[in-house]
C-alpha positions in Angstrom: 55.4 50.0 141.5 57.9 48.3 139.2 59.1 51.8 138.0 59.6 53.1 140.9 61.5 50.4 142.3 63.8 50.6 139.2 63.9 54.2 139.7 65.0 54.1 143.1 67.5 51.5 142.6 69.0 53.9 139.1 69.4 56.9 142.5 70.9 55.0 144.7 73.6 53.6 141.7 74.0 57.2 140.5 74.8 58.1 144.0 76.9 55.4 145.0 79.1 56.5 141.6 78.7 60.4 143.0 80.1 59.3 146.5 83.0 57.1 144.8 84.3 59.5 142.5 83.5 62.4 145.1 86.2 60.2 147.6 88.9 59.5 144.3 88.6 63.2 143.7 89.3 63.9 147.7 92.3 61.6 148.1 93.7 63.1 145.0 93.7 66.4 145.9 94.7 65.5 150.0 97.5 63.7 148.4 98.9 66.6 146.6 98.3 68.6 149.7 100.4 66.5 151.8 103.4 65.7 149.4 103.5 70.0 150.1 103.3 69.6 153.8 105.9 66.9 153.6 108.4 68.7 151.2 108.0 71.9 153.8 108.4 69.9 156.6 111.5 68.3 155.2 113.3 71.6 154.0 112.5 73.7 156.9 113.3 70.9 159.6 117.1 70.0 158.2 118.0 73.7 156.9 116.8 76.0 159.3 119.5 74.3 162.0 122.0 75.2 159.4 121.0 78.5 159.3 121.2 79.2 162.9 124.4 77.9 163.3 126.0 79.9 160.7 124.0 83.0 161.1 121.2 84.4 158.9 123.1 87.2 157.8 126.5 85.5 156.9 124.4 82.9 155.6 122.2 85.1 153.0 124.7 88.1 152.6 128.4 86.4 152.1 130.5 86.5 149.7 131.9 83.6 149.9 131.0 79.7 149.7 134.0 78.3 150.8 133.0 74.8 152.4 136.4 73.0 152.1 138.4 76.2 154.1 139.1 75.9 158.2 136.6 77.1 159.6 134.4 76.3 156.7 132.6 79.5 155.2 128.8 79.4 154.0 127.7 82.7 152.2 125.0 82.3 149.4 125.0 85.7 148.1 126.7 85.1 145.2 124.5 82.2 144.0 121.2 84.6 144.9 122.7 86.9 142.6 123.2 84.4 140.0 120.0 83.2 140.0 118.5 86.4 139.6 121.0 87.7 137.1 120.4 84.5 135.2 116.1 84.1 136.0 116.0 88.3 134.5 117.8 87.6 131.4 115.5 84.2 130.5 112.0 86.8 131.3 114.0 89.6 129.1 114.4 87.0 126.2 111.8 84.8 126.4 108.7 86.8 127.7 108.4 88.9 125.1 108.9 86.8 122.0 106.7 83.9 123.8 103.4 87.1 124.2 104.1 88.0 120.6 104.2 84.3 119.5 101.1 83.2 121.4 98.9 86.0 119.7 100.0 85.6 116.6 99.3 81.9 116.8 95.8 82.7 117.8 94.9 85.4 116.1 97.3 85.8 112.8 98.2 82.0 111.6 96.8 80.2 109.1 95.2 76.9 109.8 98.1 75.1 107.1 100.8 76.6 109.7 99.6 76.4 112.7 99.2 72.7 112.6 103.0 72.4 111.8 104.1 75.5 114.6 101.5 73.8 117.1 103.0 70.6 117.7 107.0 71.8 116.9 106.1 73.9 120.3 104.5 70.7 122.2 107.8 69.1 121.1 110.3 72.0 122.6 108.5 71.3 126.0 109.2 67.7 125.9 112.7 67.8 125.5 114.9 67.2 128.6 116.5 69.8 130.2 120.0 67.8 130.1 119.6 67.8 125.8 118.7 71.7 125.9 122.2 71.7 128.0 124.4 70.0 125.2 122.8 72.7 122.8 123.6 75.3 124.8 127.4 73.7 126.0 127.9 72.9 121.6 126.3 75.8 120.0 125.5 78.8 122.3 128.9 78.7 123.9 131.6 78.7 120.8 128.8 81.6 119.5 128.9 83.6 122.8 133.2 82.8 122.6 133.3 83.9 119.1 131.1 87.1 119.7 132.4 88.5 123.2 135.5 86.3 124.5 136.0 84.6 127.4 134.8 81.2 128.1 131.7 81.6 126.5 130.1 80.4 129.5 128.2 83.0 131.3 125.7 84.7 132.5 124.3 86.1 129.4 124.5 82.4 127.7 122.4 81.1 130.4 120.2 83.5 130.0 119.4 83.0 126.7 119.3 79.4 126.6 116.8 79.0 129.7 114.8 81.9 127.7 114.3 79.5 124.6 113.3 76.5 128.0 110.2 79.0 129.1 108.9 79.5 125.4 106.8 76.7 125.5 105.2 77.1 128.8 104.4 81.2 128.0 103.4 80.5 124.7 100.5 77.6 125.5 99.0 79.3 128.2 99.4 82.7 126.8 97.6 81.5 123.5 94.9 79.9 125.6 94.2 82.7 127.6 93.8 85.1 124.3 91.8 82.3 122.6 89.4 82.6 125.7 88.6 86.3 124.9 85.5 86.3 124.0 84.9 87.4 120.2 82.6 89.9 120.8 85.6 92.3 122.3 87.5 91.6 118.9 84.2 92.1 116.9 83.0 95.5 118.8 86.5 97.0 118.1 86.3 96.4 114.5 82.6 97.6 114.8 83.8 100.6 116.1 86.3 100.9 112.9 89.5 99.5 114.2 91.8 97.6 112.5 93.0 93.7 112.9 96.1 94.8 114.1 95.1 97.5 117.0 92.1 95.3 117.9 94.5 92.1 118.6 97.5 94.4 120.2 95.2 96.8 122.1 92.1 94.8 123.1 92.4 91.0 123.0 95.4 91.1 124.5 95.0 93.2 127.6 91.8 91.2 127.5 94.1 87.9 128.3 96.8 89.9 130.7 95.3 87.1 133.6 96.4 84.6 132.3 99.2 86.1 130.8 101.0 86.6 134.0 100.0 83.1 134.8 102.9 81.9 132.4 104.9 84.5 132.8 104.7 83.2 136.8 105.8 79.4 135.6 107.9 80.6 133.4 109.7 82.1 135.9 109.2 79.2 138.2 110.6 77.2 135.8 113.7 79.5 134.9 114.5 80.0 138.3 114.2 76.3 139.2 116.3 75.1 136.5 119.5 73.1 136.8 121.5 70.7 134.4 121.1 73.1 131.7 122.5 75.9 134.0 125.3 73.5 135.3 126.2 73.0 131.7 126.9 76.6 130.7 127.4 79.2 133.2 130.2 78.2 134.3 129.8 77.1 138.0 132.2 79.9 139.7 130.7 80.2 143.5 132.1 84.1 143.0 129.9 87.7 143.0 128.8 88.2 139.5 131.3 90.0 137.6 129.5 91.0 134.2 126.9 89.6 132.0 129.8 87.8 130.2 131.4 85.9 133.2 130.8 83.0 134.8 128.3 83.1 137.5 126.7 79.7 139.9 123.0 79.5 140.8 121.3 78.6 143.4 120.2 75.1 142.1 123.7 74.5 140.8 125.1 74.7 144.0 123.3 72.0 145.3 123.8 69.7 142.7 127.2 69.9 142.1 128.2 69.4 145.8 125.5 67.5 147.8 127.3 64.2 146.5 130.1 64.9 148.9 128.9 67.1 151.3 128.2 66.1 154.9 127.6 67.5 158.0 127.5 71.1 158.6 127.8 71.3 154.6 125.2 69.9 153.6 123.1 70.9 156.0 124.0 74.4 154.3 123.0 72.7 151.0 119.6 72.0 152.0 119.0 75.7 154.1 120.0 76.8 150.2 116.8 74.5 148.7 114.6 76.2 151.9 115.8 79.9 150.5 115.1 78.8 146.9 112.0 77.8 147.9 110.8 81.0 149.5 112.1 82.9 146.7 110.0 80.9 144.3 106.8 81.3 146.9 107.4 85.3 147.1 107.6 84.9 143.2 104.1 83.4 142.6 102.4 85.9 145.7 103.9 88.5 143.9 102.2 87.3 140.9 99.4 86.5 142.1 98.4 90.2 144.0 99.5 91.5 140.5 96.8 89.8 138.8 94.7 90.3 141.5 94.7 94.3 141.4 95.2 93.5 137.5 91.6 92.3 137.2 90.1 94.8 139.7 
């Protein structure tokens, strides 16, 4: 009777601990869903007013951002263009070299290396965006000057530098998702008398293309979504991109650099530029996402 009475007591403990964590977990998780609803709310409340009042198309297709002119002009075009001039050159760099890294950590490095390689990469992702800037505004730019002329401050220098941002994130997930291949696919094409190398490049690896565009996706996100290292070395001109070696301004540099002064009307225009960044970035990761999706299929 004893035992049973201890017993019952234990299952009503273990489900009181069930139920408690089982509300943490909820709260979590409703929290995070409502910071989303909030952020949605916020943008889409205070910039599509802006948006109607200038006009969708002179608002998304202009070519020019002229804010302090009578009457004021609003056109984003050349900052869409900037940020995908800018967000293409960062995947051209740093996709690639990140894929090759990641296998090659799992599948090619010795255990002696890849403890040093392993955390130097944690490292590069914990460095602020504002110290990657100052490399960029000290060393990229007198090389880009030196190289091609100009400023030095341009497209093809942002490009690079937010390319060497996005290594970190594509290389950790990408090794992760090649490290979750299971052996046997590795083992039965060297059964089958492939080597190590066209059993890594042509097997595991397609093996891991999920998550593989999983951080190519944040990397993007993260490319796209950049700022103070952008503001630092593109060179902030609110003009149509002109060449891979001019100056060009993004989306997220826009905002910063003016929503300290701008009122009214302009910043209202500021914020409708945060809702269209934040579209883009959602059509980004659907994209992504129905890739993978038909990927796996």
């Amino acid at each position: 009777m004893n035992y049973e009475i201890k017993k019952m007591k234990t299952n009503m403990k273990n489900n009181l601990k069930e139920n408690i964590m089982h509300a943490i977990f909820l709260i979590a998780a409703l929290t995070s869903i409502i910071a989303v609803i909030l952020i949605c709310v916020f943008l889409f409340a205070n910039g599509f007013p802006a948006i109607g009042k200038i006009g969708i198309f002179k608002f998304l297709l202009g070519k020019d951002w002229s804010p302090t002119d009578i009457p004021a002009v609003y056109g984003i075009a050349p900052m869409v263009l900037g940020s995908l001039y800018v967000t293409a050159g960062a995947i051209l760099f740093g996709v690639p070299i990140g894929i090759i890294t990641a296998l090659f950590m799992a599948r090619y490095c010795p255990n002696r290396l890849y403890k040093i390689i392993k955390p130097a990469f944690d490292l590069l992702a914990g460095i602020p965006s504002i110290v990657y800037g100052f490399f960029g505004l000290m060393v990229l730019v007198p090389i880009t000057q030196n190289l091609f002329g100009g400023t030095g401050k341009s497209i093809f220098t942002a490009s690079i530098l937010l390319g060497i941002m996005i290594l970190p994130t594509i290389i950790s997930i990408s090794e992760a998702a090649i490290r979750a291949v299971p052996e046997s696919y590795y083992e039965g094409a060297l059964g089958l008398g492939a080597s190590h190398n066209h059993a890594a490049y042509s097997i595991v690896l397609p093996a891991a293309r999920s998550g593989i565009f999983a951080s190519v996706a944040l990397g993007i996100g993260r490319a796209i979504g950049e700022t103070m290292a952008v503001v630092m070395i593109a060179g902030n001109q609110a003009r149509m991109p002109a060449g891979v070696f001019k100056g060009v301004r993004t989306l997220t540099a826009n905002i910063v650099i003016e929503m300290g002064y701008a009122a009214d009307l302009h910043r209202e225009a500021l914020i409708a530029t945060g809702v269209v960044l934040f579209v883009f970035i959602l059509l980004i990761n659907l994209s992504f996402s129905l890739m993978k999706r038909r990927i796996v299929r």
